[in-house]
N, C-alpha and C positions, 0 to 999 in steps of 0.2 A: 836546354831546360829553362822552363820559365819558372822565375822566382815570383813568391806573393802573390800566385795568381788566387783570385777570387772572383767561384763561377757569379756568373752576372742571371741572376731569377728573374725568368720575364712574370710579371703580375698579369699578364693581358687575358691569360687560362683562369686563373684562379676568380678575375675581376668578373670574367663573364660566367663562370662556375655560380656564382653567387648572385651574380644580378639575372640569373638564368632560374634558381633558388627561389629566387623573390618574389619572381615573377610566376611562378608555378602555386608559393604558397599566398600569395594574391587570387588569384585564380580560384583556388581550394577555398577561402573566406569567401570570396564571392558568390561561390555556387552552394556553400550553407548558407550564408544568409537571402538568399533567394529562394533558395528551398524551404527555409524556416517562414518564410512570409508566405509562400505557396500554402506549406503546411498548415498555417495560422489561418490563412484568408481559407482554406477549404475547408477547413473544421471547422470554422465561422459560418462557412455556410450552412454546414453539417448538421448544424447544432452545437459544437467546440466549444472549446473557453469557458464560461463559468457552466454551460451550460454540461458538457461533457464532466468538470471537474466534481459538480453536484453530482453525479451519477451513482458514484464510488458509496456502497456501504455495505460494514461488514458487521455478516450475521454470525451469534455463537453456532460452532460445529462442532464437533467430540471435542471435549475433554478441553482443553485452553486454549486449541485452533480458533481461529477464526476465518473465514474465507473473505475476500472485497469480490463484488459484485458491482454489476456497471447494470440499473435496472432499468434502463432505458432503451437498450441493444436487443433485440429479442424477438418475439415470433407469437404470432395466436395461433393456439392451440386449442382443437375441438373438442370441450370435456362437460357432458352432461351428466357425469357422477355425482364431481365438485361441483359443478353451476348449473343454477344460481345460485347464489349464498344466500338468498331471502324469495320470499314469494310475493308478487306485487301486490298480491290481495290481502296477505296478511300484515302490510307492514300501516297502519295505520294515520300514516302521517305521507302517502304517497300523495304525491301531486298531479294534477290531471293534465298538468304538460307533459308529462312525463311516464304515463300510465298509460302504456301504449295498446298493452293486453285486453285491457279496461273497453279502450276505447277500437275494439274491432281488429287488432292485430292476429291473425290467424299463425303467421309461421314465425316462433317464439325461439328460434335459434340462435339470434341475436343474445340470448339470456346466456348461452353454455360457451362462452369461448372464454378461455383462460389465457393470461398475458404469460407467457415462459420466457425470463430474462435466458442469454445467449450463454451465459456459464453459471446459473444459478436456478434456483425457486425460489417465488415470493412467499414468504411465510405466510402460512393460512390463517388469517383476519380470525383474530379472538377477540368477540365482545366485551368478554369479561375483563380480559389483560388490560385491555385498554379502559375500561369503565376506571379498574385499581387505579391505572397509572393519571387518570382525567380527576381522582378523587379530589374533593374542594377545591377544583381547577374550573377554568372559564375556555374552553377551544372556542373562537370565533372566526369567521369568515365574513371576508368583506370584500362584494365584487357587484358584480352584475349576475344574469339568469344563469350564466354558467355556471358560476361560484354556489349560485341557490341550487342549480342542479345538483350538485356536488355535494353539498349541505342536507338537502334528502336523504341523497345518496349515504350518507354517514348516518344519520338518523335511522334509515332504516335496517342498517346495519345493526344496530346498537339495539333497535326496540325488543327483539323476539328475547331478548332474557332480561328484562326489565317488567316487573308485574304489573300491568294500568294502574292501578292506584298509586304504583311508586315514578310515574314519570307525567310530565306536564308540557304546553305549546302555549306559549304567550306571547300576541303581538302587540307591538308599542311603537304606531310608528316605523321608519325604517328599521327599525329591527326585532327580530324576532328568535326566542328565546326555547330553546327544547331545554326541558330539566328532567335530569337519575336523581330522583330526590334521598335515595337511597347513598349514593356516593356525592352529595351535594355537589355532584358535576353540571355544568350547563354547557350546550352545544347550540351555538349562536351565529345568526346571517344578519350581517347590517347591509342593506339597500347603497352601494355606492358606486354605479357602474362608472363611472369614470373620476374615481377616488377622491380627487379636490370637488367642493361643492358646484352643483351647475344646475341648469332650470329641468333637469332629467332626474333630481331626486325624491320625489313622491313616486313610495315605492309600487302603486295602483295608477297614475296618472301620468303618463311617462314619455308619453309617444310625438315629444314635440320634435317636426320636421328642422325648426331652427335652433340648432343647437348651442349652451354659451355655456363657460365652464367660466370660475372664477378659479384662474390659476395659480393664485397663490393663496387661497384661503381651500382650508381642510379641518379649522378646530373644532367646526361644528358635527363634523362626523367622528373628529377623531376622538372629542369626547366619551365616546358611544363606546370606544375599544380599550378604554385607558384602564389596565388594569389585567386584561388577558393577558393570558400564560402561554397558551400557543395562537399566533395569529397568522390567517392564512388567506391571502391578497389578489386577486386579480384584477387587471383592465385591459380590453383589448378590443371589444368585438364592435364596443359604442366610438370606438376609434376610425371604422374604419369610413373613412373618408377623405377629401383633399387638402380641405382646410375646416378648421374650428373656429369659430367665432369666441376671444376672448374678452373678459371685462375689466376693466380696473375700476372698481367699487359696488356699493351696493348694488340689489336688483334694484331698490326701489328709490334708488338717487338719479336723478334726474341730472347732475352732472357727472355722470360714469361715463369711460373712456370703453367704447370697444372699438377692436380691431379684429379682423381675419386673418389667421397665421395660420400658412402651412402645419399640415397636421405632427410631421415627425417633430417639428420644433417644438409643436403646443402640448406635445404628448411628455418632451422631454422637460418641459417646463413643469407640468404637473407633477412626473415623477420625482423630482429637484423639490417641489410642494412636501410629496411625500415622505420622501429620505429624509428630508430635514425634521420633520415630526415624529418619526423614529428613532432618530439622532437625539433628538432633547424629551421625550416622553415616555421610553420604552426602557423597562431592565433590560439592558444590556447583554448580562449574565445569567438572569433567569429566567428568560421570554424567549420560545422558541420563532422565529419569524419564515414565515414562507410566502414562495410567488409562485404561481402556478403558470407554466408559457400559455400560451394562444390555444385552444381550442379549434382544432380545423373543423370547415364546413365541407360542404361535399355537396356544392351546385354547378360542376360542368363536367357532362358524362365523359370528356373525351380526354379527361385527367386517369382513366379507367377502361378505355379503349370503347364507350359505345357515343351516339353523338353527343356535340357540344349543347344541343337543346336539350337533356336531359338530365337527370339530377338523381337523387338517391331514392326516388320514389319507385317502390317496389324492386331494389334490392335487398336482397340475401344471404347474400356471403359479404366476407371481407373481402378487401384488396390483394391479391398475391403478391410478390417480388418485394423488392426490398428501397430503402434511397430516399423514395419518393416526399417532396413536399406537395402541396397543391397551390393554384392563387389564393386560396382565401388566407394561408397564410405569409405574412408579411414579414420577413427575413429584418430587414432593414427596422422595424420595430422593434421585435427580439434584441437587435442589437444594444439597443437604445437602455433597455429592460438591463439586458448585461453588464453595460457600461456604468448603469445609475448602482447598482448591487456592488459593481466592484470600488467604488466609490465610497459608498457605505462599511463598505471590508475597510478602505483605509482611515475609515474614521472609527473604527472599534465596532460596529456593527454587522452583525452576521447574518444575512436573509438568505436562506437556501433556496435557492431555482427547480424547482420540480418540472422535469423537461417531458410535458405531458403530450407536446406537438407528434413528435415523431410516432408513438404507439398509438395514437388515434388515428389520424391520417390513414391506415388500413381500414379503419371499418366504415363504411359508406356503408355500411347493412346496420348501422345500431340507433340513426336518427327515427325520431317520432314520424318524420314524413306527415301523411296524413291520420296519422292515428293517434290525435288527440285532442283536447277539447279545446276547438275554435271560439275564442273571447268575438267575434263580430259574425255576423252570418255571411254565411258563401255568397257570392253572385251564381248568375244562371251560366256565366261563361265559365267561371272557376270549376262549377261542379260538372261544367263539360271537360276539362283538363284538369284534374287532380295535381299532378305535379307541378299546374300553376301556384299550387296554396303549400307545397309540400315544404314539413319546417326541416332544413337541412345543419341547421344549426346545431338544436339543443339533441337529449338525448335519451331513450327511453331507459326505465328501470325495470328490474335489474339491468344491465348494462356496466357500457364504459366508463364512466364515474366513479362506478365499483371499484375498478382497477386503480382510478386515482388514488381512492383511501387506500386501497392494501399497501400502494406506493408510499403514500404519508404515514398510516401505522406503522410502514418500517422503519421510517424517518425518526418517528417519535420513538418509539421502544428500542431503536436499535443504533443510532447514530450518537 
């Protein structure tokens, strides 16, 4: 018999148990947070991040439900019931960009397509609701043609239950004024396609090839907004290029500094412009603010499976399938747009992102093309190739635009 014995515990099992342990729940962190940047960076491409988190908004449904809806996720749907919600001839204040009917447009099926989010419906645009809720309020919009597109677009909404004698259109300048003098509401477009001041603000006179922006000056536009109730912002389309030519000083100082900077910097420089006039100008608490993304065009057929030489001219349908971004819009701008807004979030400022890219993107059947009124005359080679002049840009009315306000009324009424 052995006395005092004491079994001897080898550690060498237990040592490698655990560093075996470690090394598995290493492993496990690793492939989350790779996942989680996968996750992040393809929702980023997606549309993600602030642009996904705007999406979310819930409508009353029986009794003290409420449902969340993502209105961005979704599908067109062919409905010549409900659409159009205005007639282009009766809306008074149509523009002849935009008046595509007007100007020779025969197959008007472009007017009947309804946006259906993927778990919801957009609540059907009430003039009236909205005139109550606009009552002694100022809604303005400040962007470029898009933005004015848009701005119609609402206007025309709004006129058929407004009586003529109780509404009015006043230009002054970059900006111009719709009044419900009935609900002392004004619905307003100030001229600022590329929001800090630049040699592109005469809202008639515009079209200079050398473009200069004054990057850090905005007060003379921003004058113009000081005091709206809901403000709704775009810039994008007068962006697109390589680089901007920037100033430091006057136009008219003869010792101003310019320089040419790459466009993402100069763009994020203006937005930085921007924020900060929002940050020190704007209630906080009772000014609703909004950005509208990018606006897609629809100039290379083969984004849509016919050739790359051709463009939306004399298209008719939408896009089918799902996903798709196109070139004209700039991923890496958006982001820019994203990052400035979240920013904003951290300084007590809230701009909501209205993620208008992805539900346009389908309709290459909803631009003017050539159906509308040409500001210079044709050449003889233009009017031998039509979709040489075809405007692939803006949008006719009724149309896509529409959709944007039903998007924003729900914003407003319902967020």
């Amino acid at each position: 018999m052995v006395k005092n014995f004491r079994p001897r515990v080898s550690t060498r099992g237990a040592w490698g148990l655990r560093r075996g342990l470690g090394t598995v729940v290493a492993i496990i962190c690793v492939v989350i947070l790779v996942s989680f940047a996968y996750i992040v960076a393809v929702g980023s491409e997606n549309g993600g991040g602030l642009w996904r988190e705007a999406a979310m908004v819930q409508f009353p449904a029986t009794g003290t439900v409420t449902e969340a809806c993502d209105l961005f996720e979704g599908r067109w749907v062919y409905d010549s019931l409900s659409y159009p919600l205005y007639k282009e001839r009766m809306c008074r204040f149509m523009s002849d960009q935009s008046a595509c009917q007007k100007f020779g447009r025969e197959n008007l099926k472009y007017q009947n397509w309804r946006w259906k989010p993927r778990d919801c419906d957009l609540p059907r645009f009430n003039a009236t609701q909205l005139l109550e809720r606009l009552r002694g309020k100022r809604l303005a919009f400040v962007g470029d043609s898009l933005n004015r597109n848009q701005w119609i677009s609402m206007i025309c909404l709004l006129d058929s239950v407004i009586p003529d004698q109780m509404k009015s259109m006043e230009a002054n300048g970059s900006l111009t004024t719709f009044k419900a003098k009935e609900y002392d509401a004004s619905i307003e477009f100030y001229w600022a396609p590329l929001l800090v001041e630049s040699n592109s603000d005469d809202p008639v006179h515009h079209r200079i090839p050398d473009r200069i922006i004054r990057a850090q000056s905005i007060e003379r536009h921003g004058r113009h907004w000081m005091g709206a109730d809901i403000l709704v912002f775009n810039s994008y389309l007068w962006w697109r290029r390589e680089k901007m030519k920037v100033l430091w000083g006057a136009f008219d100082d003869k010792d101003g500094i310019y320089k040419e900077i790459e466009i993402l910097r100069s763009y994020e420089m203006a937005l930085k412009t921007w924020a900060e006039w929002l940050e020190f100008h704007v209630d906080h608490l009772g000014t609703k603010l909004f950005f509208m993304s990018m606006s897609p065009t629809h100039f290379w057929g083969d984004e849509w499976g016919i050739d790359s030489n051709q463009n939306c001219y004399n298209e008719t349908e939408p896009i089918t399938g799902e996903g798709r971004m196109g070139r004209g819009s700039d991923r890496k701008m958006m982001h820019v747009v994203e990052s400035t807004i979240r920013d904003l979030r951290e300084r007590g400022v809230n701009v909501q992102m209205l993620n208008i890219t992805h539900l346009s993107e389908y309709r290459k059947d909803g631009h003017p093309s050539t159906y509308r009124k040409q500001w210079d005359p044709l050449t003889t080679e233009e009017l031998a190739n039509p979709s040489s002049y075809a405007d692939c840009i803006h949008w006719c009315l009724p149309g896509v635009p529409d959709v944007w306000n039903e998007i924003l009324y729900s914003y407003i009424l319902f967020k």
